[in-house]
BAMIRO-689949 format. One record per residue (C-alpha): residue number from 1; residue in one letter; y, x, z. Coordinates in pm, 1 decimal, decimal comma. Each point is the difference from the previous one (the first is absolute). Example, Ala and Ser with C-alpha at 12.3 -4.5 7.8 and 13.67 -1.06 7.14 Angstrom:
2
- 1	a	-450,0	1230,0	780,0
- 2	s	344,0	137,0	-66,0
//
This chain:
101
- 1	x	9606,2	7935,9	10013,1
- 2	x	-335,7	75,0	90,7
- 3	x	-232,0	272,4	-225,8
- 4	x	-49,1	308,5	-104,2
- 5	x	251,2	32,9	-318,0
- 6	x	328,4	233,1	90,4
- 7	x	212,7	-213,3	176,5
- 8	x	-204,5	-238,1	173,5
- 9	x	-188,6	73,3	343,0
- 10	x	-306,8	-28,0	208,4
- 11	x	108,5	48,7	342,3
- 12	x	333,9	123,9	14,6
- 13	x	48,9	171,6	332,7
- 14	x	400,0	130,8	23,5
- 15	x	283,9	97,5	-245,4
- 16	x	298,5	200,3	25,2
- 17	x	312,0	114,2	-183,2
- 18	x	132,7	323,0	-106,1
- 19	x	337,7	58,9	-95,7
- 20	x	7,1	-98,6	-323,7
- 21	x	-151,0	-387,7	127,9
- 22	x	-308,1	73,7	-191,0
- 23	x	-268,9	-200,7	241,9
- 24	x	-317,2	162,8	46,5
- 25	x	-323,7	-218,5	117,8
- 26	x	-333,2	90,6	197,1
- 27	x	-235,4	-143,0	-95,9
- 28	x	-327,0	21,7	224,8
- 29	x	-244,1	-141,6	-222,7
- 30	x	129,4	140,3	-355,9
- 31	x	23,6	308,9	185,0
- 32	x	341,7	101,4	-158,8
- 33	x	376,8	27,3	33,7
- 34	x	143,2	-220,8	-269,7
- 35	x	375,5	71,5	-69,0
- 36	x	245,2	-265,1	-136,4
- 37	x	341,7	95,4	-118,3
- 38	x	266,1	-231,3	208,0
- 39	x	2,8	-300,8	-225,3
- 40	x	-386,3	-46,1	12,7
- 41	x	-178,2	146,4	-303,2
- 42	x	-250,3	207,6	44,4
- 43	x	25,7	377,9	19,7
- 44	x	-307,3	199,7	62,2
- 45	x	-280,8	51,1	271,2
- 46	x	-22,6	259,3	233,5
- 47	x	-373,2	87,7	19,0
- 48	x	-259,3	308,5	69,4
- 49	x	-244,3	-185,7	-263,9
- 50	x	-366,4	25,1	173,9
- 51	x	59,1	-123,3	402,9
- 52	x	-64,4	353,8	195,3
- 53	x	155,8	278,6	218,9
- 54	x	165,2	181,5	-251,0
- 55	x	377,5	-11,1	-81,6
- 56	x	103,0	-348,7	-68,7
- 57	x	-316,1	-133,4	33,9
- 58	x	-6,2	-324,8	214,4
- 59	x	-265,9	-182,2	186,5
- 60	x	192,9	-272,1	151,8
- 61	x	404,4	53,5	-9,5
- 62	x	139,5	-192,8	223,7
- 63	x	370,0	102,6	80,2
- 64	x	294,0	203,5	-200,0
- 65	x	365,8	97,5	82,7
- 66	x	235,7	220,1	-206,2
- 67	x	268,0	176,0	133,0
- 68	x	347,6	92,5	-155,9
- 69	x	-80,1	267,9	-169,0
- 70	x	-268,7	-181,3	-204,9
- 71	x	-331,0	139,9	173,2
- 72	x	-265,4	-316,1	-0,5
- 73	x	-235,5	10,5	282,8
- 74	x	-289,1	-178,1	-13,2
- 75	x	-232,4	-120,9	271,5
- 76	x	-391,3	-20,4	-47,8
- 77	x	-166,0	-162,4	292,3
- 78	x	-323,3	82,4	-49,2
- 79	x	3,3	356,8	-99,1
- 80	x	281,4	30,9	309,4
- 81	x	220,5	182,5	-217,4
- 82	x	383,3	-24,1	-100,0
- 83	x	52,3	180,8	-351,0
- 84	x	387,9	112,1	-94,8
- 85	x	103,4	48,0	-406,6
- 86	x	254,1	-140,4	-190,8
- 87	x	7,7	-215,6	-288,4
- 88	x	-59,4	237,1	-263,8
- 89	x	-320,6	58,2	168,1
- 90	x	37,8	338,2	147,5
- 91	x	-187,6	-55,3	335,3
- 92	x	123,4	253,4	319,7
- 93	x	-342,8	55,4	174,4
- 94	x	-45,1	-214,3	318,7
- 95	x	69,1	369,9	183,6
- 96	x	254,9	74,6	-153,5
- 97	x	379,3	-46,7	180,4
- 98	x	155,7	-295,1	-194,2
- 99	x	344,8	194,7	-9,5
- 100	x	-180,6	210,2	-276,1
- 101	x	-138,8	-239,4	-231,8
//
């Protein structure tokens, strides 16, 4: 549903899946990742708190993907950048080869 309480949205923007069918959410306007476990309830958000260039920090997110071995990457379209961590929130700098994070 629509508002800002965990769980509901603003302008949702793409989801994916990692392996475990947890489904994470972009949300453009909330400026967050919120993660749901696979039958729906609410998990956690992924967020850099304040919008800004620093890690985790969004302006407008607007894509994600993870791969198999669990690495989220996440798509901001304004700041042009593609960030790479994992779920436990240890980010791999944007430099960094993603083989190594």
């Amino acid at each position: 549903t629509g508002g800002k309480q965990p769980g509901q949205f603003s302008r949702p923007k793409e989801l994916a899946a990692d392996a475990d069918g947890n489904i994470y959410v972009v949300d453009a306007s909330l400026v967050n990742v919120q993660v749901f476990d696979p039958d729906g309830a609410w998990l956690y958000a992924i967020s850099g708190g304040d919008a800004g260039v620093g890690a985790l920090q969004l302006v407008l997110p607007s894509g994600i993907d993870i791969d198999l071995d669990g690495r989220i990457y996440l798509v901001d379209q304004w700041l042009a950048r593609i960030d790479v961590f994992r779920p436990a929130r240890s980010r791999c700098s944007q430099h960094d080869d993603a083989s190594h994070c």
